[in-house]
N, CA, C and O atoms as CSV, one atom per row, in Angstrom:
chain,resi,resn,atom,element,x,y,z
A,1,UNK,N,N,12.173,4.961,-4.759
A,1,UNK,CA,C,11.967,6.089,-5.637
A,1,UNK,C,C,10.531,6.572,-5.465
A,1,UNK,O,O,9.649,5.720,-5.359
A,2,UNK,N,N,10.240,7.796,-5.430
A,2,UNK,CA,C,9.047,8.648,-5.100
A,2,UNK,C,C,8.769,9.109,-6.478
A,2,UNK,O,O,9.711,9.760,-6.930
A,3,UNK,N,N,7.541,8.945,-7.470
A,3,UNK,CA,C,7.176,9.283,-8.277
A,3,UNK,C,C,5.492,9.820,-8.442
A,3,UNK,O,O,4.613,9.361,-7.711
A,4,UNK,N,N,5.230,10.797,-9.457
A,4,UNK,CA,C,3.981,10.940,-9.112
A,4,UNK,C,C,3.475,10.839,-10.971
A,4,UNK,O,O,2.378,11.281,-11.312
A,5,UNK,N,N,4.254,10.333,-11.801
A,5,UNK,CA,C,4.242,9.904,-13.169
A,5,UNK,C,C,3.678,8.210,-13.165
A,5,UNK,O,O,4.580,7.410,-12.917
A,6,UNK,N,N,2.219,7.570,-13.424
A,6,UNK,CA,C,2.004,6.624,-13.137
A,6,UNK,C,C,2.967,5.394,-14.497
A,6,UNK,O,O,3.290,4.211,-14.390
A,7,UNK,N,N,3.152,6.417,-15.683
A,7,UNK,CA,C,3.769,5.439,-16.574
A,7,UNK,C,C,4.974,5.116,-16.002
A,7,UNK,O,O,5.367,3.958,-16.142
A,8,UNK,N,N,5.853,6.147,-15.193
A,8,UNK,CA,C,7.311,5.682,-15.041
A,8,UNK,C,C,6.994,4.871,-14.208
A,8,UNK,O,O,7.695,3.883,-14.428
A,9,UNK,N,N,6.271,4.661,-13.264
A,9,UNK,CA,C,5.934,3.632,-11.952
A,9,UNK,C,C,5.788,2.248,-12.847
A,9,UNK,O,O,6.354,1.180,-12.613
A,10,UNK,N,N,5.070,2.483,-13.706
A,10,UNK,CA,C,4.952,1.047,-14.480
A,10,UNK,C,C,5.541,0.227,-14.929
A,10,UNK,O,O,5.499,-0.999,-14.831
A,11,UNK,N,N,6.460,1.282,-15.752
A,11,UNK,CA,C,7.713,1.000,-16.802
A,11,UNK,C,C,9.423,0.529,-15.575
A,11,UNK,O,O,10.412,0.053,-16.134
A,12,UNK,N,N,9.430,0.707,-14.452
A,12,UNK,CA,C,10.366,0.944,-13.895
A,12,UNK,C,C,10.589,0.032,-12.290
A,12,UNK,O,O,11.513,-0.041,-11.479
A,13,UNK,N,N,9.067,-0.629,-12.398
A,13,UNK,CA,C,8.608,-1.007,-11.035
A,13,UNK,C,C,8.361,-2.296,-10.983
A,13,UNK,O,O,8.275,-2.868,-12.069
A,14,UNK,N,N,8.204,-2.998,-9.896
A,14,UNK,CA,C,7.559,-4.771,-10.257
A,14,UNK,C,C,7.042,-4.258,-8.988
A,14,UNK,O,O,6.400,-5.227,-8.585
A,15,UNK,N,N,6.916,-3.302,-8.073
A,15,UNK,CA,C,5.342,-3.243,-7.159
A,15,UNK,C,C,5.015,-1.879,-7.528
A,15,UNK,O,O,5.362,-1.435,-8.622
A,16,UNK,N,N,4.289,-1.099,-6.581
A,16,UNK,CA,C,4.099,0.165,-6.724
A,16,UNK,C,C,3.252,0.120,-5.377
A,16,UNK,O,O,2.369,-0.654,-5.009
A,17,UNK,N,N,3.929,1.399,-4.682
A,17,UNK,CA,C,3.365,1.538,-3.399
A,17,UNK,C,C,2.125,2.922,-3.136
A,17,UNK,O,O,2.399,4.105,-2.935
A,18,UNK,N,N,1.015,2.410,-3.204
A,18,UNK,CA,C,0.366,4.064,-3.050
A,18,UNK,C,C,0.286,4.626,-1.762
A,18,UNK,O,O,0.090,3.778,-0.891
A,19,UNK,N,N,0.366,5.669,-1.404
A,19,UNK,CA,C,-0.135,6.431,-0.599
A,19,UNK,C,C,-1.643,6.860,0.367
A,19,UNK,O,O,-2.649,7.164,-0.274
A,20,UNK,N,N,-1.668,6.856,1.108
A,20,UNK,CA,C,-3.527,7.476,1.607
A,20,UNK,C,C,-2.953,9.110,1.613
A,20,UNK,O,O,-1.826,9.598,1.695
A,21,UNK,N,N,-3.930,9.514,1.520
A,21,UNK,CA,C,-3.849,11.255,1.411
A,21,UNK,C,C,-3.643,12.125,2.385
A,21,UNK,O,O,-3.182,11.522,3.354
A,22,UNK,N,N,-3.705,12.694,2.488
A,22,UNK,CA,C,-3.177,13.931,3.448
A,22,UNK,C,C,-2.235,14.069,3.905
A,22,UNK,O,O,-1.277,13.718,3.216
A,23,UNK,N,N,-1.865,14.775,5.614
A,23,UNK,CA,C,-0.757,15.393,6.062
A,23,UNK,C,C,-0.290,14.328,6.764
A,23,UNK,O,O,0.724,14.567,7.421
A,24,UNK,N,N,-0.772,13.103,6.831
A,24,UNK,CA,C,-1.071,11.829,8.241
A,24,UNK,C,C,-0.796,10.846,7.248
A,24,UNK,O,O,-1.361,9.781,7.498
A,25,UNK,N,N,-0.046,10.848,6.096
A,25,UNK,CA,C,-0.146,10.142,4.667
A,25,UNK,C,C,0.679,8.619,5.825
A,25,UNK,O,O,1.412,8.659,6.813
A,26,UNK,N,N,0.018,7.367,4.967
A,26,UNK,CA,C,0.789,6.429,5.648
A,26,UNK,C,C,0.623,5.213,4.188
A,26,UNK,O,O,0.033,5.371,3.119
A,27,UNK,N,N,1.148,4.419,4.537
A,27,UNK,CA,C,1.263,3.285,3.081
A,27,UNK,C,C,0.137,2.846,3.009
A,27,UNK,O,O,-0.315,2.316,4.024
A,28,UNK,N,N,-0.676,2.912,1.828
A,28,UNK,CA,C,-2.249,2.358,1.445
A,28,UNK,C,C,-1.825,1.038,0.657
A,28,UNK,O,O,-0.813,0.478,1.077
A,29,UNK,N,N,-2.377,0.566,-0.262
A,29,UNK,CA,C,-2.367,-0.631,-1.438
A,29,UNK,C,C,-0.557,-0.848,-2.100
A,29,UNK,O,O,0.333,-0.005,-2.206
A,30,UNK,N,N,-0.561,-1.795,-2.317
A,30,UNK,CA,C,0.197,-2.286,-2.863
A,30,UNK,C,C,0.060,-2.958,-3.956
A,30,UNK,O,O,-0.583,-4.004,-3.879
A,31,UNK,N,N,0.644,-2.531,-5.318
A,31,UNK,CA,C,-0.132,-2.981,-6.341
A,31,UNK,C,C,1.623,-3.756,-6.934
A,31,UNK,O,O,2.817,-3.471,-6.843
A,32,UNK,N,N,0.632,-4.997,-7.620
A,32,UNK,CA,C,2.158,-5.621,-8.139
A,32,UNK,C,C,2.032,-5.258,-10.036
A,32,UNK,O,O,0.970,-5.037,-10.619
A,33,UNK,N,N,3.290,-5.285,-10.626
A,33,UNK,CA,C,3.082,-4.686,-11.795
A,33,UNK,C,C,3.437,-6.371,-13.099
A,33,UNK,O,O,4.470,-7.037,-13.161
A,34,UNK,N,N,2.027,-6.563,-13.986
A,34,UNK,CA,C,2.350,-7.615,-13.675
A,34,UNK,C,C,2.661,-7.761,-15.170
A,34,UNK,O,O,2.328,-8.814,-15.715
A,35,UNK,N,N,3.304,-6.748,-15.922
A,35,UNK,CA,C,4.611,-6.800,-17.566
A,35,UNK,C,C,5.495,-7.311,-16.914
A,35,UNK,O,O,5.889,-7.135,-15.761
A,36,UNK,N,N,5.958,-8.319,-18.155
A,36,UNK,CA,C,7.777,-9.024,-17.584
A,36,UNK,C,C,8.278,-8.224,-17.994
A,36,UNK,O,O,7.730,-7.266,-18.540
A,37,UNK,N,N,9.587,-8.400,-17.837
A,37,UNK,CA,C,10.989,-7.729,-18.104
A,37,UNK,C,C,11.614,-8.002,-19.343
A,37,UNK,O,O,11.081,-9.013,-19.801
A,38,UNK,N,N,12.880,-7.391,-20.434
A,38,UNK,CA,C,12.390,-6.389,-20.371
A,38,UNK,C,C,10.876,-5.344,-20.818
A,38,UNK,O,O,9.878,-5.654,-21.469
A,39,UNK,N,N,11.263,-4.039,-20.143
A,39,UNK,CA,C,9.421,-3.512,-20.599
A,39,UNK,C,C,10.350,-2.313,-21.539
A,39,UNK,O,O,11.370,-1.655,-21.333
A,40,UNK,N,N,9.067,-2.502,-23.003
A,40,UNK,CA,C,9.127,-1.333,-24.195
A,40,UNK,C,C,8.137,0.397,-23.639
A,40,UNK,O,O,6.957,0.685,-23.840
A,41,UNK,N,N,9.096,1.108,-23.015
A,41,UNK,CA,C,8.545,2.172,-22.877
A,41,UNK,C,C,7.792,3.039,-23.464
A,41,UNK,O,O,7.490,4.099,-22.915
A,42,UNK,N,N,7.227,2.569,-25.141
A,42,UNK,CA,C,7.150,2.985,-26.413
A,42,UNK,C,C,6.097,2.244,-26.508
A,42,UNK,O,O,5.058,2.688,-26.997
A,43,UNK,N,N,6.215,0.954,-26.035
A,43,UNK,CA,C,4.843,0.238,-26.552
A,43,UNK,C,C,3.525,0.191,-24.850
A,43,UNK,O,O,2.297,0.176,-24.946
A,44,UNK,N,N,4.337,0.177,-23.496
A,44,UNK,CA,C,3.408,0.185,-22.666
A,44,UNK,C,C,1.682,0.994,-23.170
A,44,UNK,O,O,0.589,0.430,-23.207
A,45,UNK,N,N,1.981,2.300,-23.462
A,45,UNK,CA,C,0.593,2.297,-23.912
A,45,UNK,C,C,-0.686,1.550,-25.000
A,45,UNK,O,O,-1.855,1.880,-25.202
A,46,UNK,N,N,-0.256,0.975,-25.280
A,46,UNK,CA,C,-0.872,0.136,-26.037
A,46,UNK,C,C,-0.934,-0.938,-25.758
A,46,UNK,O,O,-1.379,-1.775,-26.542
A,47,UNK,N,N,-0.385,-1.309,-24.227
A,47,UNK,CA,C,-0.957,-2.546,-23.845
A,47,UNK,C,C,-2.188,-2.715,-23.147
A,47,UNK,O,O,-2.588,-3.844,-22.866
C-alpha cells in the first residue's frame, strides 16, 4: 500500500518503507513501527 498520510502508515503498518526523492525515487530507510496490535486509531496521537 502507497500512502502519503503518516498516521495511516502507523496505525496500519508494522514497517514503513520511505522513499528518496525525486524522478530516480528508489527505497531509502526502513522504519519498523514499534505499537502492538491491536492499535486505537483514536488514541495513537497521544502516544
Amino acid at each position: 500500500m502507497i500512502t502519503h498520510d503518516v498516521d495511516e502508515a502507523i496505525y496500519m503498518a508494522d514497517r514503513i518503507v520511505l522513499m528518496t526523492n525525486g524522478p530516480n525515487a528508489t527505497i531509502g530507510e526502513i522504519l519498523k513501527v514499534p505499537f502492538p496490535h491491536p492499535r486505537d486509531r483514536h488514541a495513537m496521537p497521544e502516544t
